[in-house]
VOLO-292620 format. One line per 5 residues: number of its first residue (from 1); their letters; for each residue x, y, z of N, C-alpha, C. Coordinates in steps of 0.02 Angstrom, whole numbers, plus 32768, in hexadecimal, padded with zeros to 4 digits. Example, Ala and Ser with C-alpha at 12.3 -4.5 7.8 and 13.67 -1.06 7.14 Angstrom:
residues 2
1	as	8294:7EE4:8186:8267:7F1F:8186:8294:7F5B:8186 | 8282:7F90:8162:82AC:7FCB:8165:8285:8002:818A;
//
This chain:
residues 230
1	xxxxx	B2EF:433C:EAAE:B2D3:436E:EADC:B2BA:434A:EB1B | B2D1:4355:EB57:B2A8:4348:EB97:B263:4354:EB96 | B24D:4315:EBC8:B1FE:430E:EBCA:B1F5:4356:EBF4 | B1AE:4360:EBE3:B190:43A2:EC09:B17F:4384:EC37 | B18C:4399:EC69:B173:4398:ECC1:B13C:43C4:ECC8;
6	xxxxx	B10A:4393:ECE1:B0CB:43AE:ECFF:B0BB:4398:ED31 | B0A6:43D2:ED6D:B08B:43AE:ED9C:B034:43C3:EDAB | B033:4391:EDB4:AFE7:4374:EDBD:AFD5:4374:EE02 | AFA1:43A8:EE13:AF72:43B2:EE4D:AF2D:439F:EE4F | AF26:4358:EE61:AED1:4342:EE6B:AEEA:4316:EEA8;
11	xxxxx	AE9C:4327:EEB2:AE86:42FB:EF05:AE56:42C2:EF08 | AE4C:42AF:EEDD:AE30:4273:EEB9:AE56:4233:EEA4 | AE7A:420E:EECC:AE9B:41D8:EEC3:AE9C:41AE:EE7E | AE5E:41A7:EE66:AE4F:4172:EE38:AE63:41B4:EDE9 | AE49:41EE:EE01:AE54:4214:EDC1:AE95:4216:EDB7;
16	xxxxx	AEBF:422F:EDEF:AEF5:4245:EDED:AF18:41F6:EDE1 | AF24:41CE:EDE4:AF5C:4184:EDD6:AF3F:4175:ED82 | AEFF:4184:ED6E:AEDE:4192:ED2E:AF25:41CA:ECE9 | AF0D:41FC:ED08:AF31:422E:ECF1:AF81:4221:ECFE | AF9B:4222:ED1E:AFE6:420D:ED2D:AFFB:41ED:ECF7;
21	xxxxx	AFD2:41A0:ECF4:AFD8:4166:ECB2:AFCD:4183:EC8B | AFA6:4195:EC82:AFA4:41BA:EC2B:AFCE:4202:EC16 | AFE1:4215:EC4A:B018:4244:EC2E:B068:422C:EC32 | B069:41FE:EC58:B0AB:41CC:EC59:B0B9:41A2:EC12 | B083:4196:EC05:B07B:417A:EBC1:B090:4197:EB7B;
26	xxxxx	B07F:41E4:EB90:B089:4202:EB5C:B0CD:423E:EB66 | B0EE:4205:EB8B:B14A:422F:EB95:B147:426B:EBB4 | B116:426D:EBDF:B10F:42A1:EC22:B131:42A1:EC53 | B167:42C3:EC7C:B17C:42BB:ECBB:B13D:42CD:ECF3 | B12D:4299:ED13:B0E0:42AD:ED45:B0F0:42B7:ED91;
31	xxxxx	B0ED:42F6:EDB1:B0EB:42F2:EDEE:B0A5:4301:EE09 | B093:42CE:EE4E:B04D:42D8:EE65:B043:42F8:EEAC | B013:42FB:EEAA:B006:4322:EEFD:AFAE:4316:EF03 | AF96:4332:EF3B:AF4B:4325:EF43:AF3C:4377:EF6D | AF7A:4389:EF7B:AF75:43B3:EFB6:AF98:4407:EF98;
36	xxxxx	AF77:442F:EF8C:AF7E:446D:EF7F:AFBB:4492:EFA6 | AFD4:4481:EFEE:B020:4491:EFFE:B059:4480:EFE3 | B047:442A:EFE8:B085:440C:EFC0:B08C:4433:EF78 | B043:443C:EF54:B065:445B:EEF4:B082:4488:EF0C | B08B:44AC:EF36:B0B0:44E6:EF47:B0F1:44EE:EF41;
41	xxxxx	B0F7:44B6:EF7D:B15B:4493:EF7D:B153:447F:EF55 | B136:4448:EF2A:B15C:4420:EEE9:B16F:444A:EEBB | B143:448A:EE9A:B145:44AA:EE62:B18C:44DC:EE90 | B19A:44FA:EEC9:B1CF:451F:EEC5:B205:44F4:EED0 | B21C:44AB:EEDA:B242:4481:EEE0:B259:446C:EE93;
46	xxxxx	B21E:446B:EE63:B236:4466:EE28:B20D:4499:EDF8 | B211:44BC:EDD2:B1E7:44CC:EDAD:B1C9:44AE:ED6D | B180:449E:ED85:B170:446F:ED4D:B16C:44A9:ECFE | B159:447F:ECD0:B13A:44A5:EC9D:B105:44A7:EC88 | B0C6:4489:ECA7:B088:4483:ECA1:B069:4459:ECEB;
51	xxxxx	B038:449A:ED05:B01C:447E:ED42:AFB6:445C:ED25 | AFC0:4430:ED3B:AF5F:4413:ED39:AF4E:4420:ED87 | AF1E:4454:ED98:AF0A:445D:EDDA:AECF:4469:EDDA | AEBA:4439:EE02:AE6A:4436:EE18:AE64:4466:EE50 | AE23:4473:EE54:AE14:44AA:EE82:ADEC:44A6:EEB3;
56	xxxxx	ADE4:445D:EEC3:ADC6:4445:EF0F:AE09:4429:EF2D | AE3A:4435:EF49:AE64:4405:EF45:AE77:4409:EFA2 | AE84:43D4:EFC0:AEA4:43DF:F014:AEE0:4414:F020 | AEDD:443C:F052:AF0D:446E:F07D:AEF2:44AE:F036 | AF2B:44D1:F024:AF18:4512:F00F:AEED:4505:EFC5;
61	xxxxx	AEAE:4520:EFBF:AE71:450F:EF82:AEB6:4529:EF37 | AE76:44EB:EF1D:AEB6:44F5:EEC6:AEBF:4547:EEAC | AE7D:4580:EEB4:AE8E:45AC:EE89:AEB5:45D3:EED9 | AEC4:45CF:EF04:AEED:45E2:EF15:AF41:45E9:EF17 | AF51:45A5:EF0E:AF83:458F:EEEB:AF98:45A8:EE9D;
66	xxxxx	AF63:45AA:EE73:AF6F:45CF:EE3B:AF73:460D:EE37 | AF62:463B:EE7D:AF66:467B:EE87:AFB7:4682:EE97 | AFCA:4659:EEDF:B024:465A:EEF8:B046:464A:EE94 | B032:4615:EE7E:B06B:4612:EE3E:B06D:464C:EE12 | B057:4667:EE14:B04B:46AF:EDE5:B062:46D8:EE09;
71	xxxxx	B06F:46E8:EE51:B076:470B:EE6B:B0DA:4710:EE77 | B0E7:46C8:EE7B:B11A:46C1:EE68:B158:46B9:EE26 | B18E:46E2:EE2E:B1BF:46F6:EDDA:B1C9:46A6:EDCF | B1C2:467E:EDF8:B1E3:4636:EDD6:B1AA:4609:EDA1 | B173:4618:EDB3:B138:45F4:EDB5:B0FE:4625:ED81;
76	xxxxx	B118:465F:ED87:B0F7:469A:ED5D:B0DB:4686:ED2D | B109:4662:ECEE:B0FB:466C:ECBF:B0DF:4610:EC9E | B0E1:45EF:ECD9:B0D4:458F:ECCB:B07B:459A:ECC8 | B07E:4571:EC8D:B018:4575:EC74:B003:4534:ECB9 | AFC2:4557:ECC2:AFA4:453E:ECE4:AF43:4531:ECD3;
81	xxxxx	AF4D:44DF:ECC3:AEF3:44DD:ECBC:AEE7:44A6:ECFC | AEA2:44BD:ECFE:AE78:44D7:ED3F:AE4A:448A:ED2E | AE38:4477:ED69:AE0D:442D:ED72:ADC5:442A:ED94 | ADA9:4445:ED7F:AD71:4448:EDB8:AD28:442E:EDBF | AD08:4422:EDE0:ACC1:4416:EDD6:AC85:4445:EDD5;
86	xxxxx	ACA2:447B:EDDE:AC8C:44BA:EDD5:AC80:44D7:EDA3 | AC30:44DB:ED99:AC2B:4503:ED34:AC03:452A:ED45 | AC02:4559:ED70:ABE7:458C:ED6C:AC0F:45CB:ED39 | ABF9:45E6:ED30:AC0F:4620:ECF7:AC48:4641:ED1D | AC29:4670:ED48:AC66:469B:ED71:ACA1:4666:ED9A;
91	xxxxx	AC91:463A:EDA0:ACC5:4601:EDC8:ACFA:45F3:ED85 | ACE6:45DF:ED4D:AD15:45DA:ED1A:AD3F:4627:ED0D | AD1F:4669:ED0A:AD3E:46A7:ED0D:AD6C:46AC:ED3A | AD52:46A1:ED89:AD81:46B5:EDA6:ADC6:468D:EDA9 | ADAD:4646:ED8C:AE00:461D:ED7F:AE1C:463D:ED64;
96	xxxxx	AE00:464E:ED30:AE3D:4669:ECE6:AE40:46BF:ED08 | AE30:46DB:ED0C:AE34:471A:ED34:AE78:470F:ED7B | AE76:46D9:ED88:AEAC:46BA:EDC8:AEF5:46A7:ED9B | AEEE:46AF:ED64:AF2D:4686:ED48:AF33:464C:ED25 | AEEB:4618:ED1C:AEE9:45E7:ED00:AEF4:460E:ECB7;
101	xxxxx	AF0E:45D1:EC89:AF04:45D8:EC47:AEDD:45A7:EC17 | AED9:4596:EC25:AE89:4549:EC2B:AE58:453B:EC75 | AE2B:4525:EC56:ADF6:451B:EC84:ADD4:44D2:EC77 | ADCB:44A5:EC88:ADAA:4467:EC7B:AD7B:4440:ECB0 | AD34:444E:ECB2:AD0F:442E:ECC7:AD03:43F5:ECBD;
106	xxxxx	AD0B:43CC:ED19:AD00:438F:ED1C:ACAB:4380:ED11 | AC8F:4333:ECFE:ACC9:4314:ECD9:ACCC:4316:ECA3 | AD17:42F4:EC89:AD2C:4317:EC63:AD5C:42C5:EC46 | AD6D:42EB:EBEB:AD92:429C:EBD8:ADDD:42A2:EBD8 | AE03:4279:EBF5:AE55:426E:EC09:AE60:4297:EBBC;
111	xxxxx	AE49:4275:EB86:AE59:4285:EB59:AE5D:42D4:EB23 | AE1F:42F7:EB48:AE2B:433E:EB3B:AE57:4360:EB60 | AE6C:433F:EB9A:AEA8:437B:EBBE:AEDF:4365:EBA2 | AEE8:431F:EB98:AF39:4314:EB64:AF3C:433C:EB31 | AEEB:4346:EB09:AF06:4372:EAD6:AF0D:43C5:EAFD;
116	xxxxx	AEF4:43D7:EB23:AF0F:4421:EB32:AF2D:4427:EB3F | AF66:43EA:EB70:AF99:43EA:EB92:AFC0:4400:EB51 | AFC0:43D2:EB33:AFE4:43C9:EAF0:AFE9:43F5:EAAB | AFA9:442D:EAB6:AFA3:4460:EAA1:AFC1:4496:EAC5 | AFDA:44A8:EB04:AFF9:44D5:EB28:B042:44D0:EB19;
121	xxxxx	B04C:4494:EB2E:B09A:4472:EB24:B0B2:4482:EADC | B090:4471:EA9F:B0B4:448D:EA68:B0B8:44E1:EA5A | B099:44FC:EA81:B0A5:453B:EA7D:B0DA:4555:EAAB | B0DD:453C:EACF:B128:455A:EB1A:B164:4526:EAFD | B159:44FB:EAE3:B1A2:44C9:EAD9:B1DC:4508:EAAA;
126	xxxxx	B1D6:451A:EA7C:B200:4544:EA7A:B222:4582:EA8E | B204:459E:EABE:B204:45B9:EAFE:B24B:45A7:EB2E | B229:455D:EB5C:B24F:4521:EB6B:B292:4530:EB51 | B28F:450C:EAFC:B2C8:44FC:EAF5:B2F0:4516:EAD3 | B2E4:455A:EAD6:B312:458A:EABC:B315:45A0:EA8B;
131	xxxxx	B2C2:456F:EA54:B2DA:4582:EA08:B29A:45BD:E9F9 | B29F:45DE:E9CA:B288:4618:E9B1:B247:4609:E9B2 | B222:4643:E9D6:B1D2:463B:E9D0:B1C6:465A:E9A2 | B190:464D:E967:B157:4670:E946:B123:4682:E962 | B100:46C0:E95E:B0BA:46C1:E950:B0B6:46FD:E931;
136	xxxxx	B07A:46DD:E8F3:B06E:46F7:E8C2:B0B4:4708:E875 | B0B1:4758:E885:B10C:475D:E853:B126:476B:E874 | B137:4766:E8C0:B14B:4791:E8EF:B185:473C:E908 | B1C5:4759:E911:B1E8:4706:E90E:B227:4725:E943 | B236:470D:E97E:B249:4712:E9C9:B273:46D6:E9D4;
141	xxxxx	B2CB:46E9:E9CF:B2FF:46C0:E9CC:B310:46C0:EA21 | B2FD:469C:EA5B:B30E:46C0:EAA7:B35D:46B0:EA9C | B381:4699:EA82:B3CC:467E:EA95:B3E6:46C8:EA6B | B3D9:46D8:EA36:B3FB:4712:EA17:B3ED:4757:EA2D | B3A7:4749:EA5B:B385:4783:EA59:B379:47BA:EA1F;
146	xxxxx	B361:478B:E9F0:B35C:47B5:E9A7:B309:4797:E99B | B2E2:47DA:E978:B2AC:47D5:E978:B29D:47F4:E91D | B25A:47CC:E905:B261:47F3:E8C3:B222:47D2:E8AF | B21C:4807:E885:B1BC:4815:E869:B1CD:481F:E81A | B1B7:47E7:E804:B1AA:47E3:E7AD:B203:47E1:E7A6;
151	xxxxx	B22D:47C6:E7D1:B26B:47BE:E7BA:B28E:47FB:E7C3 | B26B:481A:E7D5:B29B:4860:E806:B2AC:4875:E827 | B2FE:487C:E83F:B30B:488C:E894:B2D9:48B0:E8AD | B2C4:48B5:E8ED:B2AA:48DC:E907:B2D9:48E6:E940 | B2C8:4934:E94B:B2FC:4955:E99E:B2D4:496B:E9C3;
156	xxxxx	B2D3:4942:E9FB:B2AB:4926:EA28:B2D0:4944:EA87 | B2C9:4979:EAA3:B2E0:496A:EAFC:B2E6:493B:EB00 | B303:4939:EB57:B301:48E1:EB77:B2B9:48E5:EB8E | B2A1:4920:EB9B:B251:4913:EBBD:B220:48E8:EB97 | B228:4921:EB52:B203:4921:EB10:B1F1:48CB:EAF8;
161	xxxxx	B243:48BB:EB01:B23B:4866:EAE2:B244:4847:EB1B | B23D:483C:EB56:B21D:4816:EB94:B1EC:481E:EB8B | B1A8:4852:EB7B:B164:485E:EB73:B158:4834:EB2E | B185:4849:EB09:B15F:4810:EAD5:B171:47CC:EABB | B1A6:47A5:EADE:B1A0:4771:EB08:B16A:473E:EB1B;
166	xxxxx	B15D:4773:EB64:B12E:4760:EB88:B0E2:475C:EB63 | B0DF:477A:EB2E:B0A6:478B:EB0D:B0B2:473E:EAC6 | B0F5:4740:EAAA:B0F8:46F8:EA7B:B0E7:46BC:EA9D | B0F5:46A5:EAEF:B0E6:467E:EB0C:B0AA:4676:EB13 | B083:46A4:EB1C:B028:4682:EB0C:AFFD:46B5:EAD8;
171	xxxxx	B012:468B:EA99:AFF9:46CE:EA76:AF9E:46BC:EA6F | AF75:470A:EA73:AF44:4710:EA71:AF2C:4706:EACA | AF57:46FA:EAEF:AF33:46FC:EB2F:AF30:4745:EB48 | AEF6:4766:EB75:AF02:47A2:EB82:AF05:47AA:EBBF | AF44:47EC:EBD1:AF5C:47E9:EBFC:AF4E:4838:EC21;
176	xxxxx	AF4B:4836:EC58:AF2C:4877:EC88:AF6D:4896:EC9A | AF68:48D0:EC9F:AFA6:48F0:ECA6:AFB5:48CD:ECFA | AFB9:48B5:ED1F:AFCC:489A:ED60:AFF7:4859:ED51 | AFD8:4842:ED16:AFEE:47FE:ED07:B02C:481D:ECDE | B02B:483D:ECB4:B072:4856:EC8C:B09B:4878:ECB6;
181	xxxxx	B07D:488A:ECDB:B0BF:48B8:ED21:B0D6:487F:ED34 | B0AC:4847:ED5D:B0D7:4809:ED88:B106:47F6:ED4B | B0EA:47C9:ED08:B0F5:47A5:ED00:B147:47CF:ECCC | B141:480E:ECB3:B18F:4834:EC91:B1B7:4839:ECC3 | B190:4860:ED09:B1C9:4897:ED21:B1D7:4866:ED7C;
186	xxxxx	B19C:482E:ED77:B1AA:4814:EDB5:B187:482F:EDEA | B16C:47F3:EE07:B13B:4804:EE66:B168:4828:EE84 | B135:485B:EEA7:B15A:4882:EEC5:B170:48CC:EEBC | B171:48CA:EE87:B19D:48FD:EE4D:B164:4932:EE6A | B179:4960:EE6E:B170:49A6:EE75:B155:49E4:EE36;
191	xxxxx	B16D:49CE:EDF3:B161:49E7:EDB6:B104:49FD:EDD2 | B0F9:4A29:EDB2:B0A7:4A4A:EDAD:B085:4A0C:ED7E | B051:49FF:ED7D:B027:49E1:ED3A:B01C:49F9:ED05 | B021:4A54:ED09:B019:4A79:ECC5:B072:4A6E:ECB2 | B07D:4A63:ECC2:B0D1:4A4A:EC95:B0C5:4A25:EC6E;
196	xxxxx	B0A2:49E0:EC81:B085:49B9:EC43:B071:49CC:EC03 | B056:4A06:EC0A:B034:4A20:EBCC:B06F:4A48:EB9E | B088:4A6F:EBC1:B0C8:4A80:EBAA:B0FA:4A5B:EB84 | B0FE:4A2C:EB9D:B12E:49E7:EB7F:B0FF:49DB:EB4B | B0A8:49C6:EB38:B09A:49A9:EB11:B0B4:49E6:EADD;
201	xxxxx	B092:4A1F:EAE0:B0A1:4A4D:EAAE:B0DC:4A3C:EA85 | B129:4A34:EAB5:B162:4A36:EAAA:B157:49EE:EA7B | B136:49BD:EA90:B152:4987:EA77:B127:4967:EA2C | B0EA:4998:EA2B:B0BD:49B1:E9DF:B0F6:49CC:E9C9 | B108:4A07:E9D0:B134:4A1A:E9AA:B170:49F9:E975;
206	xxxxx	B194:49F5:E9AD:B1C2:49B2:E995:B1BF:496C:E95F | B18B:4956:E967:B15E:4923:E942:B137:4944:E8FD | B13F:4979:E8FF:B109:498C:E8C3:B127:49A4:E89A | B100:498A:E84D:B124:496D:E81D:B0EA:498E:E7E8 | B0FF:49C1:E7AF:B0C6:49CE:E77C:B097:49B7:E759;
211	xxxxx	B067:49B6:E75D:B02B:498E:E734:B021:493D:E772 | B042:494A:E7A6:B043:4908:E7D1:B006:4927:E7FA | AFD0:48EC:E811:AF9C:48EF:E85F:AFD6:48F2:E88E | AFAB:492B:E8C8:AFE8:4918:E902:AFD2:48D8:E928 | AFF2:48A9:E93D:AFDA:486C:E94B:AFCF:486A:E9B4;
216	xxxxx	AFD8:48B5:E9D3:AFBA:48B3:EA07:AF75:48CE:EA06 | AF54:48A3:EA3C:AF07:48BC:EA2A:AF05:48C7:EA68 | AED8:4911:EA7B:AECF:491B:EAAD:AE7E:4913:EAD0 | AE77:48F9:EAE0:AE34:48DE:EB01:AE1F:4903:EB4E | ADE1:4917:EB36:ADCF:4962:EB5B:ADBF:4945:EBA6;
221	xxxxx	ADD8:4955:EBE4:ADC3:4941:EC31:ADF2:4918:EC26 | AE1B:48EF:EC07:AE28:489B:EC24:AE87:48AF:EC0D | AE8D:48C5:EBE1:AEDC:48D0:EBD8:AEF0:48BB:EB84 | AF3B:48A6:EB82:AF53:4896:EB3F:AF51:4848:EB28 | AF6E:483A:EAFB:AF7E:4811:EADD:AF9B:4816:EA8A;
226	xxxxx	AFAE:47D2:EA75:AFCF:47CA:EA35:AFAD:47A2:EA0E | AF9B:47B6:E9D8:AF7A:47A0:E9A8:AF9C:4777:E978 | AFA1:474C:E95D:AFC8:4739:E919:AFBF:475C:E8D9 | AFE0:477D:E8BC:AFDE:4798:E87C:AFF3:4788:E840 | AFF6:475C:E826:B014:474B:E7D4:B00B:4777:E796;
//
């Protein structure tokens, strides 16, 4: 399997040649920057698969940048944790509210972000590389496009299983209907937001299985997500 490419956004010289080494070490492809324009071009020049972005950073500020990657279909769906020296309460919200999917207050040990790095990465690598995601009994072939719960076809739209997809790729993260419009139907897209809901209905349906929990949970003000169910 090819190394995962990450690129790495800090403005801190000594942190950042720090971090580089130690993710080089551990069979990382590392691209660096200091400057919030450049992650811009690098990530649409290549698409990494895991961004580290700090959020003091020179030219456009980090959670801005994490706002353009979300905003964009190429970049939509690449995890992004957040670097900051900032621990105020609402400053950590509004990262993850921006698109982060980690948050890590400086300072902080090289060694807990390898493991989150490394905790994100085993969850998207099959994703990546084409082989069948699990979560929970719920088991997502992307090359066959065959999907199945407790070992049972399920018949699934193309919407239906792009939504739940997008939902095996971070399971248990919750997602706002804005974020499931960009991130199914694409920036830009025109679709209403109450369509979202429509689709979830459609895509409960589909998934549900007798004496089974439905494994979307809907979380009141904030949106959906996927639960694991065994």
């Amino acid at each position: 399997m090819p190394a995962a490419k990450l690129l790495l956004v800090e403005d801190d010289p000594a942190l950042s040649e720090l971090l580089e080494y130690r993710f080089q070490n551990e069979g990382y492809e590392v691209r660096t920057t200091s400057d919030g324009d450049e992650a811009l071009v690098l990530a649409s020049e290549e698409r990494p698969d895991l961004v580290i972005l700090d959020w003091m950073i020179e030219g456009t500020s980090g959670i801005e940048v994490c706002r353009r990657l979300r905003r964009d279909k190429e970049t939509a769906h690449v995890p992004i944790i957040m670097l900051t020296a900032r621990e105020a309460e609402d400053d950590r919200i509004r990262g993850l509210d921006t698109g982060a999917d980690d948050y890590l207050t400086k300072p902080f040990s090289p060694r807990e972000l390898l493991a989150r790095v490394a905790a994100v990465m085993r969850r998207i690598r099959p994703a990546l590389a084409g082989e069948t995601i699990s979560v929970g009994d719920i088991s997502l072939d992307p090359v066959a496009h065959r999907v199945e719960r407790k070992g049972q076809t399920l018949q699934l739209g193309p919407t239906e299983y792009r939504l739940l997809k997008f939902f095996m790729e971070s399971p248990g993260r919750v997602f706002n209907r804005s974020q499931l419009l960009d991130g199914v139907w694409g920036t830009g897209s025109d679709i209403e937001l109450r369509t979202v809901d429509v689709h979830i209905r459609r895509l409960r349906k589909a998934i549900e299985r007798e004496g089974a929990p439905d494994p979307i949970r809907t979380v009141r003000s904030a949106g959906y997500s996927l639960e694991p169910i065994n």
